[in-house]
N, C-alpha and C positions, 0 to 999 in steps of 0.2 A: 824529620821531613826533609826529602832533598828537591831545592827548587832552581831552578834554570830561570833567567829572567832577562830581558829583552829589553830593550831603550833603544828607540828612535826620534825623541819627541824632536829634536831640532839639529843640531851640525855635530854629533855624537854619536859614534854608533859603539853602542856597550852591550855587551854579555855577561854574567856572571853567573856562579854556579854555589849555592849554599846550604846547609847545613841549618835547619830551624830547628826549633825545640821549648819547652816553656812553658806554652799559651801565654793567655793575656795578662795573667798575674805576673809570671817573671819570665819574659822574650829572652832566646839568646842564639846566636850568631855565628858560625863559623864560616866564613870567608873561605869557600877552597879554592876560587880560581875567581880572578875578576879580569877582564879587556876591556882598554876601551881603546879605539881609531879615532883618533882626530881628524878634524875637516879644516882647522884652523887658519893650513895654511893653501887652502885651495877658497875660501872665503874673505882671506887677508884684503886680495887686491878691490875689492868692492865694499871696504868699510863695514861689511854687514854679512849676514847670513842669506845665502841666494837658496828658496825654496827648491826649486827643480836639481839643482846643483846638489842641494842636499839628500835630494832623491837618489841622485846620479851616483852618488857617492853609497848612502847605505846599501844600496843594490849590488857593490862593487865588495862592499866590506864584509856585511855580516856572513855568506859563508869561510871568509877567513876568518874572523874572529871565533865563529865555534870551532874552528878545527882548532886555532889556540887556546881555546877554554880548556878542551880536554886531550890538547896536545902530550903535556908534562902530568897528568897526574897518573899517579900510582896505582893504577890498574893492575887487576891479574891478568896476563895472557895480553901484554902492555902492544904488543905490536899487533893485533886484531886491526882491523879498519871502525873509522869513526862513529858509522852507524851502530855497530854491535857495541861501543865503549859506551854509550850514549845508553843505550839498551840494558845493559850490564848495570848502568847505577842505578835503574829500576826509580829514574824519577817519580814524585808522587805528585809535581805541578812545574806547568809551564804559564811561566808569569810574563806581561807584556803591557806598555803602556798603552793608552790609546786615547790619550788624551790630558791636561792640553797641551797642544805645541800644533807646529806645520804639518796640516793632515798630509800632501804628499809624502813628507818623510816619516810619519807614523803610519802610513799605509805598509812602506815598508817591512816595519815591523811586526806587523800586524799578520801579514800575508806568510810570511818566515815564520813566524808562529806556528800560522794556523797548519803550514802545508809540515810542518815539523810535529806538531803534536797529532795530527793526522797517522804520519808514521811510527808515531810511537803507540797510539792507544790499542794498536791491534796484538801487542803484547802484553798493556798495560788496562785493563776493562777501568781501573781506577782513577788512571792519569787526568788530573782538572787540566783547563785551562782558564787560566784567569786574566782578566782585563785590571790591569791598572790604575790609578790615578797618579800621574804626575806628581801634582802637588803634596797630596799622599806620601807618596816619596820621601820627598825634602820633610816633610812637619815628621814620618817618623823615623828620620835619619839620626837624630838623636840617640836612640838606642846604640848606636854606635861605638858612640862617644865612650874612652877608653875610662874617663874618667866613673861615667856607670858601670862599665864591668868591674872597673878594678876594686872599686871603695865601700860595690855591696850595698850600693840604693836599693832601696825596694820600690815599685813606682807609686803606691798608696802615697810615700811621703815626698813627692814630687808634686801632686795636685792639691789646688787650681796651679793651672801654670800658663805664662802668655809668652806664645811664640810668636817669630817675627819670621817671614819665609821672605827674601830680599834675592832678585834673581833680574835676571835682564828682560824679563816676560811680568814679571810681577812685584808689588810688595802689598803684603799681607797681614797685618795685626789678629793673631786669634787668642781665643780665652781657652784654653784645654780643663777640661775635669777631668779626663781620661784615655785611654786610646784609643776609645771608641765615641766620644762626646766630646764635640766642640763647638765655639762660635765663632764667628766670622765679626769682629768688633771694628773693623775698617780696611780700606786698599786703597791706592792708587786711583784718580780720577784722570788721571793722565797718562806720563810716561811712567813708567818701571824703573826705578834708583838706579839698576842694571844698564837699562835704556840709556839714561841722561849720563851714567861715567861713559859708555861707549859712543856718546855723540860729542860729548865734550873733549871727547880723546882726539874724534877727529878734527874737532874744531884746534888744535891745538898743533896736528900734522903727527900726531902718533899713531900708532899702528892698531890693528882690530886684535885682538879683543881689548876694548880700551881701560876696563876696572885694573887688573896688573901694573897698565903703563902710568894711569892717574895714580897709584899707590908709590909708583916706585919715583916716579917726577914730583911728584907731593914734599916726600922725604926729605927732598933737598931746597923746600921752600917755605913759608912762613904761613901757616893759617888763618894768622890773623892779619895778613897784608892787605887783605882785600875784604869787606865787609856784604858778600853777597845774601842776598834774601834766605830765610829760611820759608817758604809758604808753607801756611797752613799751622804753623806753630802754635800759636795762641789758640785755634780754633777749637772747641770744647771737643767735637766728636774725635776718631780714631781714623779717617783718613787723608792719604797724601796728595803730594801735586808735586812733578819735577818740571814741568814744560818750562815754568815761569824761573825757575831757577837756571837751568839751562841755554834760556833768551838774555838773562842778566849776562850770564857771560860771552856769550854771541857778541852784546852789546859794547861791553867791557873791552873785547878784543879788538872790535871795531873803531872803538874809539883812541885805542894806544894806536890803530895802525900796524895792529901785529899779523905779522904774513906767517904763512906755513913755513916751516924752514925741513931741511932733512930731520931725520931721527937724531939721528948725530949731534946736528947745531943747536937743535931747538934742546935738547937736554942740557946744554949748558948754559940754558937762556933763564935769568934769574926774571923774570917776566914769567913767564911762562911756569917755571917751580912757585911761583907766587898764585898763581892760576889757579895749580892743579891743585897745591895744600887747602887753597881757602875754596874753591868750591867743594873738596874732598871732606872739609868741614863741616859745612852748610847743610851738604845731603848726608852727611852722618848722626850731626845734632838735630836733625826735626828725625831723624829713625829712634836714636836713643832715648829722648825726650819724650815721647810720646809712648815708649815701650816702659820708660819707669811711671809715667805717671796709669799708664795701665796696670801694671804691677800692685802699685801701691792701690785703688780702686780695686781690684777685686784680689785683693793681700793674695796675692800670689807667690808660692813657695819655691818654684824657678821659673827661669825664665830661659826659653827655648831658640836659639839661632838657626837659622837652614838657609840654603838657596846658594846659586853662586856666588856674591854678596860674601855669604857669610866667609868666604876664604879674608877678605881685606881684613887686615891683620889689627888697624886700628880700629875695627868696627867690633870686633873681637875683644881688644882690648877695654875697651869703653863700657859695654856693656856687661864685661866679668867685674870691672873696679865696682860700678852701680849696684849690681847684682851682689855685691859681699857688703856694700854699704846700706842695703834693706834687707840684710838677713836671707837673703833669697840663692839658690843653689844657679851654677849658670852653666848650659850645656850646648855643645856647638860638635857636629861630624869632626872628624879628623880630617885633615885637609884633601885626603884623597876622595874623600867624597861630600864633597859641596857642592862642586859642579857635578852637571851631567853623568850619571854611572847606573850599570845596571844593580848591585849591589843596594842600593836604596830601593827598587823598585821587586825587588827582592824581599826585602823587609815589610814593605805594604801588599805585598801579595801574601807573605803568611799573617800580617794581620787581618786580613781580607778574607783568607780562608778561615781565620777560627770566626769571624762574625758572619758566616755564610751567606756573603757578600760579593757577587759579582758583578764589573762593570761590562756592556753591552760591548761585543769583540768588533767593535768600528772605530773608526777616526774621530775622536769629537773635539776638534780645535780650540772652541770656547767652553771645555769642561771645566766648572768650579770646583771647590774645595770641597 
């Protein structure tokens, strides 16, 4: 099954183009083309992701990015124009998210979709088009993982298994039986782990997108210098809280008297590496903590990473050590797809399609899991 797949949900505009096959007993994956356009450094100066801006921007991008989807690839009669290459792969779905993220930037998508598979059905009486889940996405990006292809899991012996979806929009504890059965065992009551490294980055005078810059200022400082809260630790259920961690360190700053400095200065400012390590601690140990003692509660056989999150390389690390100290198998994307890509959204479209499953072809900002 060849699928085209669309991503707008937030300051990303991705396409990708793949290759399904399997069903649900054994998924698998050939990656023939993936793009994605960064907005990063047209949201840099604003700390954050500007809605309209990111509208301005997918509007601008996505018919460049298909032309480079099917730029390079190895077509017969290679020099045709883009509509007929397009036509010629005899897509059998056009996948696209719609939910959750910034409905004007998944409008975008949405709309490029719809006016794309419009032109293609009239060739194609079969072509789907299928609506998305985001978070979808990220929970089955695992399949990915090179580690699954290469070593010959079968996914029977992967369940129960509890994934953690950790992103700048969300963090998510789920129990998986299957890839089609899950629960939702706890989230975020506040900020998104994602959230609180990118406000803590600015509280700090570092650049947007802030999870990178706390990992890499982290490195060079001590984590246990500073003893900030972990909320919610102790708490019996399975959900989080960053607000209150992120006010600790607000607070903390305030009271050294620490000013912003350049990029430059402040990286050398053993203050500030003390900062980034021990908050980078804090919201990493109530995620790990709370993903082993879920593990171990419903003997869970692995245990599942996604989200952009999942790129932090100590968060990665943490949870493989845990994950081989409870017997339990430990699965994380390859780093090209953690963040934002159409390639994952890709993936939840041919699971979607074998559980004849579609989501409603609109915007729905607050879509759950």
């Amino acid at each position: 099954m060849k699928i085209l797949a669309i991503e707008t949900s937030c300051d990303e505009t991705a396409l990708a183009l793949l290759e399904a096959s399997g069903g649900l007993r054994a998924p698998q994956f050939n990656i023939l083309k993936s793009v994605i356009a960064s907005q990063i450094p047209i949201h840099r100066p604003f700390g954050g992701v500007v809605p309209n801006l990111a509208k301005r921007e997918h509007l601008k991008n996505l018919p460049v990015v298909l032309e480079k989807v099917f730029s390079n690839l190895k077509l017969k009669n290679s020099d045709i124009d883009l509509k007929l290459k397009i036509k010629n792969l005899k897509l059998d779905a056009v996948c696209v998210t719609v939910g959750p993220g910034l409905e004007p930037a998944l409008w975008t998508g949405i709309e490029f979709a719809k006016e794309l598979y419009q032109q293609l059905k009239t060739q194609n009486k079969k072509l789907k088009l299928i609506g998305t889940n985001h978070l979808g996405g990220h929970l089955y990006s695992f399949l990915l993982s090179k580690k699954l292809t290469t070593k010959n899991y079968t996914l029977k012996t992967l369940f129960p298994a509890i994934a953690l979806i950790v992103s700048g929009g969300h963090t998510i504890l789920l129990k998986v039986d299957s890839l089609t059965k899950w629960k939702k065992l706890g989230e975020t009551r506040d900020d998104a782990v994602g959230e609180a490294f990118d406000k803590v980055a600015k509280m700090l005078g570092l650049p947007y997108p802030g999870g990178p810059e706390i990992q890499k200022l982290g490195a060079k400082g001590n984590p246990h210098a500073i003893e900030f809260p972990r909320p919610m630790l102790h708490d019996k259920n399975y959900d989080f809280s960053y607000s209150g961690l992120k006010t600790s360190v607000l607070y903390y700053l305030r009271d050294k008297n620490y000013q912003r400095q350049s990029a430059k200065d402040q990286r050398k400012s053993v203050l500030a590496a003390n900062v980034a390590a021990s908050f980078q601690e804090a919201a990493l140990d109530v995620l790990v903590k709370k993903t082993v003692r879920a593990a171990k509660e419903y003997k869970a056989r692995s245990i599942l990473l996604s989200g952009g999150v999942a790129a932090n390389k100590e968060l990665r690390h943490k949870l493989s050590v845990v994950s081989h100290e409870l017997g339990a198998q430990f699965f994380a994307p390859p780093m090209d797809f953690n963040t934002d890509n159409a390639v994952m959204i890709a993936v939840a479209g041919y699971i979607s399609i074998l559980r004849k499953k579609n989501r409603r072809i609109t915007a729905q900002g607050n879509m759950g899991i």
